[in-house]
Backbone as CSV, one residue per row, in Angstrom:
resi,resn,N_x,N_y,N_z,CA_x,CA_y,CA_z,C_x,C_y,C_z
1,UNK,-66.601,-87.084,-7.144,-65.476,-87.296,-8.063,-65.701,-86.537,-9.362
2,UNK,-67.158,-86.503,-10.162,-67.211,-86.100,-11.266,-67.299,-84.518,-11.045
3,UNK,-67.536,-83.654,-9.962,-67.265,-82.269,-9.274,-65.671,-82.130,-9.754
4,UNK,-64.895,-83.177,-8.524,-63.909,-82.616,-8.688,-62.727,-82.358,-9.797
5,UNK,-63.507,-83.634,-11.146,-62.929,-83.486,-12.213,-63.089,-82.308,-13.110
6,UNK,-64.583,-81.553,-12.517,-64.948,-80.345,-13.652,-63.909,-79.650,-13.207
7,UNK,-64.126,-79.527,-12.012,-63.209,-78.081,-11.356,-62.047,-78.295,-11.588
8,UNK,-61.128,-79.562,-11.858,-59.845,-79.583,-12.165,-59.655,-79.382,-13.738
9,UNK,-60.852,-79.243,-14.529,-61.251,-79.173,-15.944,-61.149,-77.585,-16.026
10,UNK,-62.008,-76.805,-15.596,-61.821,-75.527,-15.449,-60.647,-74.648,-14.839
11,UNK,-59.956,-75.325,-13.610,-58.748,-74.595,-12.993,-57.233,-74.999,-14.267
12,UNK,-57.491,-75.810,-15.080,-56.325,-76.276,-16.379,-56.756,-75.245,-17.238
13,UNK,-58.140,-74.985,-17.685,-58.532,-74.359,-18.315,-57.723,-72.336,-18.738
14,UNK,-58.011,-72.220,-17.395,-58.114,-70.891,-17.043,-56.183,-70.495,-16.603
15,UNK,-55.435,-71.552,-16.080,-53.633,-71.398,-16.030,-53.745,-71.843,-17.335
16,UNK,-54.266,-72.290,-18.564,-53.533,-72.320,-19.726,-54.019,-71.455,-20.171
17,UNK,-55.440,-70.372,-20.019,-55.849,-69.151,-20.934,-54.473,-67.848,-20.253
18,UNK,-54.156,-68.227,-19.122,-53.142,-67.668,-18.706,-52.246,-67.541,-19.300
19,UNK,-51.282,-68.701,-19.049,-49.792,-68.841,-19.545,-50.061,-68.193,-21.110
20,UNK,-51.216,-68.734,-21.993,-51.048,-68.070,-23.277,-50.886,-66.612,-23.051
21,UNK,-52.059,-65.678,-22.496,-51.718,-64.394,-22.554,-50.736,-63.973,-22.154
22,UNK,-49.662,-64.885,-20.943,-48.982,-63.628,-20.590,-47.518,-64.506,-21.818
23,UNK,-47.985,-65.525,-22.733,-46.983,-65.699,-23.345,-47.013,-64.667,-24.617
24,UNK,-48.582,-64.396,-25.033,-48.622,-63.458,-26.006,-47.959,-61.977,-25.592
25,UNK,-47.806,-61.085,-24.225,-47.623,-60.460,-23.663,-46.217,-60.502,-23.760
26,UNK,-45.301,-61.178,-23.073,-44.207,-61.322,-23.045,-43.299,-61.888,-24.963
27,UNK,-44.040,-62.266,-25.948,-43.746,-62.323,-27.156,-43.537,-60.968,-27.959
28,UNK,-44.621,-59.987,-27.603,-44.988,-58.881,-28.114,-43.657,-57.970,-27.916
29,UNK,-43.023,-57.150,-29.077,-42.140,-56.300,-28.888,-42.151,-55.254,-29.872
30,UNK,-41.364,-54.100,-29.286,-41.765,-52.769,-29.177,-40.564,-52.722,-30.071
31,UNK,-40.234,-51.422,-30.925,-39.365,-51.107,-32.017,-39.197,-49.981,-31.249
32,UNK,-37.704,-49.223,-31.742,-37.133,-48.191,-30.915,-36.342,-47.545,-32.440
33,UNK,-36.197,-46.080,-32.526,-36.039,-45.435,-33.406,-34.236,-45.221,-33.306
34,UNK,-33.434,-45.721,-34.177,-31.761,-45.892,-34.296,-31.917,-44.480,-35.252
35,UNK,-30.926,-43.508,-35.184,-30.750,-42.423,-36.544,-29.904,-41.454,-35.742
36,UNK,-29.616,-40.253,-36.837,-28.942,-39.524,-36.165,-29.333,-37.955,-35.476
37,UNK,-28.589,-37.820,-34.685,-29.704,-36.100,-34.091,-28.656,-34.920,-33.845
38,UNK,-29.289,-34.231,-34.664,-28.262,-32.824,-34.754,-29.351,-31.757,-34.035
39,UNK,-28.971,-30.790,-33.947,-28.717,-29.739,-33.587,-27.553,-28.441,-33.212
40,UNK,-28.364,-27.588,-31.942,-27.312,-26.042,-32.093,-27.685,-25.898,-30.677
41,UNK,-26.495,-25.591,-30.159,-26.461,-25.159,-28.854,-26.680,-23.707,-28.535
42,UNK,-28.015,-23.516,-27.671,-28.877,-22.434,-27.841,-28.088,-21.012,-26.817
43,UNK,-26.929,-21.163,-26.297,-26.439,-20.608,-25.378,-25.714,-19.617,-26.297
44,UNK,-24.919,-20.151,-27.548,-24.115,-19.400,-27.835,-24.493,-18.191,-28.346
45,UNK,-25.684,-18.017,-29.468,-26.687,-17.130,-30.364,-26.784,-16.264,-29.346
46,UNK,-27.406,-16.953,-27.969,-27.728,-15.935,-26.908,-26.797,-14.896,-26.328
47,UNK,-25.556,-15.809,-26.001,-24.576,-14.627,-25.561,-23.943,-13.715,-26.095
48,UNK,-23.967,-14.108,-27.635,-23.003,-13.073,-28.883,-24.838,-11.996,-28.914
49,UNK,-26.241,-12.173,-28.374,-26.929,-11.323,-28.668,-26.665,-9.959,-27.406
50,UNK,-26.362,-10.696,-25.941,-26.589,-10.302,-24.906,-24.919,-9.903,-24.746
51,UNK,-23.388,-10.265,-24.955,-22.357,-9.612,-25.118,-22.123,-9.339,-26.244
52,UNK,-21.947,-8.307,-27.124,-21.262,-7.750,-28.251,-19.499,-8.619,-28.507
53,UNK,-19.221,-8.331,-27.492,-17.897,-8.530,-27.923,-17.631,-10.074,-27.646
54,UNK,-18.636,-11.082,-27.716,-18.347,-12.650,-28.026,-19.456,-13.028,-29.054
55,UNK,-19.001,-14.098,-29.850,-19.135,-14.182,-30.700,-19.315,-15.906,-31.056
56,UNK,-20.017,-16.748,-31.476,-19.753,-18.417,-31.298,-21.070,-19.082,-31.420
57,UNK,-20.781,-19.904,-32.164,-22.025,-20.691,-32.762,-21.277,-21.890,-32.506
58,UNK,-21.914,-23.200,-32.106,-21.551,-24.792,-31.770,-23.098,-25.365,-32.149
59,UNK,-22.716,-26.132,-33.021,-23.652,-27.175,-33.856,-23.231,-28.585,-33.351
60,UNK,-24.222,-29.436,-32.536,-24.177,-30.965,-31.929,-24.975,-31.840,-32.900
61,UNK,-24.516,-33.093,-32.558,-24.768,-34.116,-33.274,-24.443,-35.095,-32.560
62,UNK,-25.204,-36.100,-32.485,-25.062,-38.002,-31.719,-26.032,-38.876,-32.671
63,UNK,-25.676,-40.052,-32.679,-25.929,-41.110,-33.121,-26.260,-42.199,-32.149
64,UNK,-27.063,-43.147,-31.987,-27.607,-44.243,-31.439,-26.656,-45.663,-31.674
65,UNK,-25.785,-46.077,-31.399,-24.889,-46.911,-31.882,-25.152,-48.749,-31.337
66,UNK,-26.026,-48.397,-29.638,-26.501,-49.440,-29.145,-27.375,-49.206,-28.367
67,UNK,-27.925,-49.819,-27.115,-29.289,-49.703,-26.798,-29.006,-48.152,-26.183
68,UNK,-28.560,-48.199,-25.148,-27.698,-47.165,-24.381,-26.786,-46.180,-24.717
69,UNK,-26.170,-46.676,-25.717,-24.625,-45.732,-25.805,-25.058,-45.358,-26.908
70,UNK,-24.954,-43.807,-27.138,-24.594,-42.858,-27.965,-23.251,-42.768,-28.570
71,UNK,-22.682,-42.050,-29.723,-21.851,-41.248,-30.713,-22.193,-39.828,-30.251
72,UNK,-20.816,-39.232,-29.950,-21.544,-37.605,-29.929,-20.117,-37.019,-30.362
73,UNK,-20.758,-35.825,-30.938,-19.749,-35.077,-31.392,-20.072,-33.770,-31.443
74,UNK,-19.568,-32.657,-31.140,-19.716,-30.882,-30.867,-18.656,-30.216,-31.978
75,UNK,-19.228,-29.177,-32.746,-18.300,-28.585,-33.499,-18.599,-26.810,-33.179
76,UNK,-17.590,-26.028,-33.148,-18.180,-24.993,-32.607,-16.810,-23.745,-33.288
77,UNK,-17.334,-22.232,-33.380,-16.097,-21.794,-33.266,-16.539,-20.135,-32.911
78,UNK,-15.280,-19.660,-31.835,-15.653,-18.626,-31.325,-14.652,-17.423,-31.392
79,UNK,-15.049,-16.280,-31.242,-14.485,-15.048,-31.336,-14.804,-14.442,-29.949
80,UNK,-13.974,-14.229,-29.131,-14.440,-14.095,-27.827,-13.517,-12.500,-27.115
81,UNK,-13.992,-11.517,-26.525,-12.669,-10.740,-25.875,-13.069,-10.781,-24.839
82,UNK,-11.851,-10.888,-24.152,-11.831,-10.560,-22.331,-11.566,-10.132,-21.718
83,UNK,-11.799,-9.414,-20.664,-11.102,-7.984,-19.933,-10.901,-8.849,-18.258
84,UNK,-9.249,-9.129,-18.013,-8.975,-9.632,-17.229,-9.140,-8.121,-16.343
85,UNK,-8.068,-8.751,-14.568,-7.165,-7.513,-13.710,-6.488,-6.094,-14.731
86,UNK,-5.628,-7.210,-15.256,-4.047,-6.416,-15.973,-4.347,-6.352,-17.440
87,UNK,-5.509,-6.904,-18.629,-5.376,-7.290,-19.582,-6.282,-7.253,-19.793
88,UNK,-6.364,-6.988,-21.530,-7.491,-6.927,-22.235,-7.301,-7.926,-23.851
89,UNK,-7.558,-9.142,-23.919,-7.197,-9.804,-25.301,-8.689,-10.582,-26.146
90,UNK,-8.316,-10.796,-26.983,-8.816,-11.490,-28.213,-9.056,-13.098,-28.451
91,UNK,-10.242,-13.885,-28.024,-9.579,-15.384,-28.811,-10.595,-15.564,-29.641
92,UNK,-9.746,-15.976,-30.795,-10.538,-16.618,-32.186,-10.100,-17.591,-32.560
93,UNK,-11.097,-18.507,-32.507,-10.568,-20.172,-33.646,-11.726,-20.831,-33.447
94,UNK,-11.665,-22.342,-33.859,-12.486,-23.144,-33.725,-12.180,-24.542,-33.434
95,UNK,-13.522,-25.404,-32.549,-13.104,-26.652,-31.739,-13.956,-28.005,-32.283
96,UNK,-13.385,-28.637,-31.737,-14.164,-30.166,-32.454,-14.268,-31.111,-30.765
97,UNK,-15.166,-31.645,-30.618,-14.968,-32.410,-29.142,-15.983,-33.478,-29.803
98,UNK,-15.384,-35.419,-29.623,-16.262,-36.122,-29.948,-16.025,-36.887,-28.555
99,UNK,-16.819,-38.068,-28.582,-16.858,-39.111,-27.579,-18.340,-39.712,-27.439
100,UNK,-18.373,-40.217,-26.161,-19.783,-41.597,-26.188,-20.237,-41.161,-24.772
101,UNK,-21.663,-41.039,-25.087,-22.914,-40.877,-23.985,-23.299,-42.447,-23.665
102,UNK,-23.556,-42.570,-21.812,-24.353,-43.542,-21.884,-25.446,-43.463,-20.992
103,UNK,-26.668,-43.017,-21.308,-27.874,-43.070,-20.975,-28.233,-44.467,-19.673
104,UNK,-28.520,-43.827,-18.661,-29.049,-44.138,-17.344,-30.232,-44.408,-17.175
105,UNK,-31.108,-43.599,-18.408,-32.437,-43.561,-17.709,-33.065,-44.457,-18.278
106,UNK,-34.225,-45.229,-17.637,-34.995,-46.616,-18.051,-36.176,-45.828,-18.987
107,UNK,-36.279,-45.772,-20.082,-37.506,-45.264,-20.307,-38.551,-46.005,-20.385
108,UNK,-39.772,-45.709,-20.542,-41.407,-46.234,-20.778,-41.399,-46.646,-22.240
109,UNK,-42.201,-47.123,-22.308,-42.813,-48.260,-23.946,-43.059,-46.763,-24.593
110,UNK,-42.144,-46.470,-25.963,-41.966,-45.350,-26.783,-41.482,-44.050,-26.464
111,UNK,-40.727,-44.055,-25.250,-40.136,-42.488,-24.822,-38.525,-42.802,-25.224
112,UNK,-37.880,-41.713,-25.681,-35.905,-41.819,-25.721,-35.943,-40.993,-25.327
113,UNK,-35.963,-40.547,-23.677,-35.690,-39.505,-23.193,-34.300,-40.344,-22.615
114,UNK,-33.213,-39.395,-22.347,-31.899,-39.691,-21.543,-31.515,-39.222,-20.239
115,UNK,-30.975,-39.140,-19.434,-30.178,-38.899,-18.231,-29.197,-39.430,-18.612
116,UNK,-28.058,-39.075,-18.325,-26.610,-39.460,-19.663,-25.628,-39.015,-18.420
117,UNK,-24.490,-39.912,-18.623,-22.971,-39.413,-18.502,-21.765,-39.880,-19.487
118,UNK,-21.214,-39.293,-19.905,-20.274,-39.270,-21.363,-18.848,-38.685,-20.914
119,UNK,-18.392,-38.800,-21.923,-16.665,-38.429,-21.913,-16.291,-37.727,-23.610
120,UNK,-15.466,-36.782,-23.147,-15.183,-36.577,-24.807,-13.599,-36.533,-24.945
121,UNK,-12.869,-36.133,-25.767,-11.748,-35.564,-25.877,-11.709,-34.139,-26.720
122,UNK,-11.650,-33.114,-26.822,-11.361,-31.706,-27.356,-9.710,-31.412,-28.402
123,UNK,-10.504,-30.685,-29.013,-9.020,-30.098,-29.665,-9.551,-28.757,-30.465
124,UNK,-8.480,-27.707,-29.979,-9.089,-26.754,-30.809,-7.888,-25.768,-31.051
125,UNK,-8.337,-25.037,-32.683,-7.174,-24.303,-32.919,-7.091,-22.889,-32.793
126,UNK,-6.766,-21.644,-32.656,-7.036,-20.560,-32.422,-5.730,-19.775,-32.454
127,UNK,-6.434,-18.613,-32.402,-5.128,-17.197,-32.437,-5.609,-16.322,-31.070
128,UNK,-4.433,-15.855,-30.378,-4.993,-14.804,-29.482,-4.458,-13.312,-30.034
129,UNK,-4.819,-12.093,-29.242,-4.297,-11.104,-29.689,-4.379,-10.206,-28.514
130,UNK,-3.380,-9.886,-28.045,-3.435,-8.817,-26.489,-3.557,-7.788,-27.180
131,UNK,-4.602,-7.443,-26.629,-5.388,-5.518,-27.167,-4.704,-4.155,-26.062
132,UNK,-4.563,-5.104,-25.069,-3.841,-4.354,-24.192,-3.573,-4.772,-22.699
133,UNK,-2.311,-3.890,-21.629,-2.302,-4.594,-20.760,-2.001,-3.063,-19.830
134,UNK,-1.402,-3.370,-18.542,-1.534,-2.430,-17.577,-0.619,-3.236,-16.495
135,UNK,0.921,-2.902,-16.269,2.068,-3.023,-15.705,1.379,-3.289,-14.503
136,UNK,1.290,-4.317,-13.793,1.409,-4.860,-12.065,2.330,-3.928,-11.473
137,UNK,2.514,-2.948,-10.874,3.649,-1.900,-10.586,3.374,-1.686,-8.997
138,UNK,4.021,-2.191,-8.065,3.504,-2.016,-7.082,4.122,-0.639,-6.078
139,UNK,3.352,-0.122,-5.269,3.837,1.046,-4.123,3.188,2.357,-5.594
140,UNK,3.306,3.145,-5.242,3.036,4.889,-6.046,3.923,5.703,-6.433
141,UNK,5.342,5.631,-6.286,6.273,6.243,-7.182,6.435,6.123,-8.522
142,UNK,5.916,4.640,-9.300,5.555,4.651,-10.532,4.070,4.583,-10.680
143,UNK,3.858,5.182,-11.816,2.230,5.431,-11.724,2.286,4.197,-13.230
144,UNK,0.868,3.356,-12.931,0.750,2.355,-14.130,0.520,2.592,-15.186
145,UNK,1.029,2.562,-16.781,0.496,2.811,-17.643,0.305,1.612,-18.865
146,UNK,-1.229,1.864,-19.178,-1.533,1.020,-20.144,-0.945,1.045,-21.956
147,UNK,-0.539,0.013,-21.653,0.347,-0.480,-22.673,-0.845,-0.909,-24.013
148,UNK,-1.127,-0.751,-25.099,-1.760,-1.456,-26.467,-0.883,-1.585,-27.438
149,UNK,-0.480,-3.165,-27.540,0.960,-3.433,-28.117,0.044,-4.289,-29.422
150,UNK,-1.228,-4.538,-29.180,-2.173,-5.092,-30.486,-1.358,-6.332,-31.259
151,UNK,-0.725,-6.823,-30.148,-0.022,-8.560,-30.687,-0.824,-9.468,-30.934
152,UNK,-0.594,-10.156,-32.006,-1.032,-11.399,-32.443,-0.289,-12.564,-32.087
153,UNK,-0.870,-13.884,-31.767,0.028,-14.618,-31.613,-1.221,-15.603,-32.411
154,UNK,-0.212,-16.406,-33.177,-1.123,-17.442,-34.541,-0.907,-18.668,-34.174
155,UNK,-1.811,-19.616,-34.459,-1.318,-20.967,-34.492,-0.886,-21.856,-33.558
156,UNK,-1.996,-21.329,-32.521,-1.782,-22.203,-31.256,-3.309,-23.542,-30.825
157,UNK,-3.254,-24.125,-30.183,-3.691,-25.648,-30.097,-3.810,-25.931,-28.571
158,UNK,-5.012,-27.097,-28.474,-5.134,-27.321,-27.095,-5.602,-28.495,-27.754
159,UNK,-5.210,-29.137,-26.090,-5.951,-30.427,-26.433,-6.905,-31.013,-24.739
160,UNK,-7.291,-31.053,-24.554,-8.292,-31.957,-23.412,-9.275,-32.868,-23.278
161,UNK,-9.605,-33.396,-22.152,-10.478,-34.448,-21.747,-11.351,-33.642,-20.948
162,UNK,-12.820,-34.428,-21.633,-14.127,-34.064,-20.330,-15.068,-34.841,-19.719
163,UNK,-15.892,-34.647,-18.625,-16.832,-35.250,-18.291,-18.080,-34.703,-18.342
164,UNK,-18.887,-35.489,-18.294,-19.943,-34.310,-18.860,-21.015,-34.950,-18.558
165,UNK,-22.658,-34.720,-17.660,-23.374,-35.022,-17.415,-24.839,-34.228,-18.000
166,UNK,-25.828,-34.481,-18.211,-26.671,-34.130,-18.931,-27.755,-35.025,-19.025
167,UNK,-28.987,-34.153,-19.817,-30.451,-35.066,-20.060,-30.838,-34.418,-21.280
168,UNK,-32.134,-35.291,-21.983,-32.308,-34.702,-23.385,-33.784,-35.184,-23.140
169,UNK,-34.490,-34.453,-23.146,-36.376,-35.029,-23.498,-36.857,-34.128,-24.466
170,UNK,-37.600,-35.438,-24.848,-38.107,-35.287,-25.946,-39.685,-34.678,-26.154
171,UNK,-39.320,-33.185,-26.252,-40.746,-32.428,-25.805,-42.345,-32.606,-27.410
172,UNK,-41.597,-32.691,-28.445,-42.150,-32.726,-29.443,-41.974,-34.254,-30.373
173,UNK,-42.789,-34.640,-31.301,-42.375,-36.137,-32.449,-40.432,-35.628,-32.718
174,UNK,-39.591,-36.553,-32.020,-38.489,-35.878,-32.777,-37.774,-35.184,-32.318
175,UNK,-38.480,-33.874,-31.408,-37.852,-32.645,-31.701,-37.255,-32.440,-29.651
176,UNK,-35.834,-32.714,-29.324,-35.456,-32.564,-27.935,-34.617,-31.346,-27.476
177,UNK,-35.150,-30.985,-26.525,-34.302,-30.065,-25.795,-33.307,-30.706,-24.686
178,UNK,-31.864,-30.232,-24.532,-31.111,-31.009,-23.700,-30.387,-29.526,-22.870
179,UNK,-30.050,-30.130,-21.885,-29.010,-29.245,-20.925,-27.853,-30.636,-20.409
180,UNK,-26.288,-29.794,-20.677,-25.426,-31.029,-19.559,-24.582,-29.761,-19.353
181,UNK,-23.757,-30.473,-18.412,-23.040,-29.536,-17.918,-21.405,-30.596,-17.576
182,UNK,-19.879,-29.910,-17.872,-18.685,-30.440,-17.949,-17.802,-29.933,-17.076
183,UNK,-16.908,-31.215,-17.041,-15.979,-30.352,-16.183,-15.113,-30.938,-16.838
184,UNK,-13.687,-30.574,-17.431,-12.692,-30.032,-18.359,-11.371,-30.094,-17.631
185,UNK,-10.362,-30.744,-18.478,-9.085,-30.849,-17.598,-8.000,-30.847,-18.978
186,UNK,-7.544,-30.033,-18.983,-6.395,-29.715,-20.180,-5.439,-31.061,-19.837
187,UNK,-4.957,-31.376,-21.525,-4.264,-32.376,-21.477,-2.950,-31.874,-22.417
188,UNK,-3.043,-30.876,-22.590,-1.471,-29.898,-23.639,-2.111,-28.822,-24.037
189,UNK,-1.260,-27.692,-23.984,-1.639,-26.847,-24.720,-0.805,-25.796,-25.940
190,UNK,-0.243,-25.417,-26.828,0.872,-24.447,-27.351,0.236,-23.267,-26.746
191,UNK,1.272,-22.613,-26.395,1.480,-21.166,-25.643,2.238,-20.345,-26.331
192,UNK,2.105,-18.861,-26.744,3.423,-18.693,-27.195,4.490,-17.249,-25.839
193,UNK,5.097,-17.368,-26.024,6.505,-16.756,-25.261,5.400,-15.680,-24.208
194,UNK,5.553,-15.602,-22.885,5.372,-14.563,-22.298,3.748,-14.348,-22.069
195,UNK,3.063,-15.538,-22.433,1.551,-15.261,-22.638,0.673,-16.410,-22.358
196,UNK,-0.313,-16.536,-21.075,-0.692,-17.864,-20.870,-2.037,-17.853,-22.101
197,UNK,-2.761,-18.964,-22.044,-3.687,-18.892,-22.664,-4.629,-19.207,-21.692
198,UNK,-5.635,-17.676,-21.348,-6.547,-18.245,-20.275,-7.573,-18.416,-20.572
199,UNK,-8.005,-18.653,-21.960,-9.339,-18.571,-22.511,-9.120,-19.626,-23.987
200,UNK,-9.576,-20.526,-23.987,-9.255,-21.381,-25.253,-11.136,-21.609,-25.582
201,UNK,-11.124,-21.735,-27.468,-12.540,-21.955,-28.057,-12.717,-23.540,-27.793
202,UNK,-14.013,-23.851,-27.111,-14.433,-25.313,-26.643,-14.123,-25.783,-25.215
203,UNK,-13.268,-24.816,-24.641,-12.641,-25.518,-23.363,-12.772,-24.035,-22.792
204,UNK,-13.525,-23.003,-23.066,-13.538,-21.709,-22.384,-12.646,-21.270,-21.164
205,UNK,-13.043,-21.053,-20.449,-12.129,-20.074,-19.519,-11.099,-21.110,-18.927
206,UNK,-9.499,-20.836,-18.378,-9.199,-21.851,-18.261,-8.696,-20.988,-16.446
207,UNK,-9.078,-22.653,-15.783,-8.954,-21.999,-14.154,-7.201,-22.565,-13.774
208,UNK,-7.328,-22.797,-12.766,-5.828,-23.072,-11.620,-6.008,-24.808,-12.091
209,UNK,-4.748,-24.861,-12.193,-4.484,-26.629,-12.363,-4.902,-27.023,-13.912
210,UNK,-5.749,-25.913,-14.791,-5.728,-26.136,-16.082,-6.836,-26.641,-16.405
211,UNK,-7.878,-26.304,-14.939,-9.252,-26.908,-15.535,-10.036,-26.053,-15.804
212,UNK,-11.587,-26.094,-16.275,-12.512,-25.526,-16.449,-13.792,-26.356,-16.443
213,UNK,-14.770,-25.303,-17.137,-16.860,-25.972,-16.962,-16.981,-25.453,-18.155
214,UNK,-17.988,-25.978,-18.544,-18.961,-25.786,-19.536,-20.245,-26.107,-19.057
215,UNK,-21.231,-25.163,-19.639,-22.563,-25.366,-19.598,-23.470,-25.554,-21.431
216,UNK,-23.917,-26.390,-21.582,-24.797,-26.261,-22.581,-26.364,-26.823,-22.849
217,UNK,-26.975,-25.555,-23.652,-28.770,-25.942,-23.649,-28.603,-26.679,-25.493
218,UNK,-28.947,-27.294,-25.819,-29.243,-27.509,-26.591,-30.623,-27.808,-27.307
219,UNK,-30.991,-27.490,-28.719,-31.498,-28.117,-29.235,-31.926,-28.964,-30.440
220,UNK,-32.329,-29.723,-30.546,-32.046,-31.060,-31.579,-32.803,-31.878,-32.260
221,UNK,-32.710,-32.137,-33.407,-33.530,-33.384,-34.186,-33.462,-34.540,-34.272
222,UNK,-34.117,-35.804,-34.270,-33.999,-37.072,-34.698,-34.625,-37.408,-35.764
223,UNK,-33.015,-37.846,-36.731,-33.535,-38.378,-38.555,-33.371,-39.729,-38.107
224,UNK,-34.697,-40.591,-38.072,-34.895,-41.603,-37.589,-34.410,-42.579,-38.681
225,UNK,-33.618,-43.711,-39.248,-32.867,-44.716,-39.993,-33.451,-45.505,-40.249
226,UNK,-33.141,-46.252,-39.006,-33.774,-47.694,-38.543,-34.721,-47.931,-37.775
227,UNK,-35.412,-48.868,-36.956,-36.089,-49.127,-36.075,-35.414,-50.618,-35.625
228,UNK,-35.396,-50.827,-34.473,-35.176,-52.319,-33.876,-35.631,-52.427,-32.861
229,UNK,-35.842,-53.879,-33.081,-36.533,-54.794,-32.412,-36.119,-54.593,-30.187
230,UNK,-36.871,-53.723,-29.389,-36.129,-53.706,-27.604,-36.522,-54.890,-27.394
């Protein structure tokens, strides 16, 4: 009897050195960095180095708003020319696209790395200018000639919705590199007389049915605010 009281002395012993640790364990909590993170989307610098004739810088920014969900917002503006079939034109203006990321990925005790899917809405304003074109003329009794009528057309507007998937890790204290990639569906656009707009700044090339993609690398800072309690 006096055996089996030690051992029931020691087995209380050892489930209450327990329950404490894993209560100290399970008490213990980790702080997570709330602030905001800007950056520049590294694609554009590249292509105005590697095409001459485009031109476009887009500066990003998101905010931490809850555990998961991001603030994001893209500001960008481009000078772009394009040499269609029949046509050769001009687009210049600039775009604004905001909306909310929500991060998928579970991270580890001190990582904000993301795997993200988000939504934005777009709007952007711009001018085009046909540099030149070349008559669709079909059969060989008329021979085609290129037309440079150097029209401006001012003060035109788009507006769309996107989806947009992407990741952001955090390679340095702070400092993340991200890639996502969109797919784009015009929701209005001003046109003017006789002239589609197949190329709009923020919503780039525009395909059949009025959609398009985007690709972007980014990279970015975190000005850390707050900290709270995961």
């Amino acid at each position: 009897m006096k055996q089996q009281l030690i051992l029931l002395f020691f087995i209380s012993f050892l489930v209450l050195g327990t329950a404490t640790a894993q209560q100290k364990t399970d008490t213990t909590k980790t702080k997570e960095n709330y602030g905001i993170r800007v950056g520049v989307d590294l694609s554009k610098p590249l292509i105005s180095l590697l095409e001459p004739e485009s031109k476009g810088l887009e500066l990003v920014a998101d905010m931490r708003i809850l555990r998961n969900y991001y603030a994001a917002v893209e500001l960008g503006y481009e000078d772009k020319t394009t040499s269609e079939d029949y046509m050769n034109f001009t687009t210049k203006g600039s775009y604004i696209k905001a909306g909310v990321n929500y991060n998928a990925y579970k991270n580890w005790k001190g990582m904000t790395n993301e795997i993200y899917v988000g939504v934005r809405y777009g709007f952007s304003i711009f001018d085009q200018t046909l540099n030149s074109y070349t008559p669709n003329v079909k059969g060989t009794y008329f021979i085609p000639t290129e037309v440079m009528p150097g029209t401006k057309f001012k003060d035109l507007s788009a507006h769309w919705a996107e989806l947009v998937f992407g990741l952001k890790a955090e390679t340095f204290k702070n400092l993340y590199l991200g890639f996502s990639f969109s797919f784009k569906t015009m929701i209005s656009t001003k046109e003017p007389d006789n002239f589609k707009n197949l190329y709009v700044p923020g919503f780039n090339s525009v395909y059949l049915n009025d959609t398009g993609f985007g690709v972007n690398y980014t990279l970015s800072y975190l000005i850390p605010i707050i900290k709270r309690e995961k």
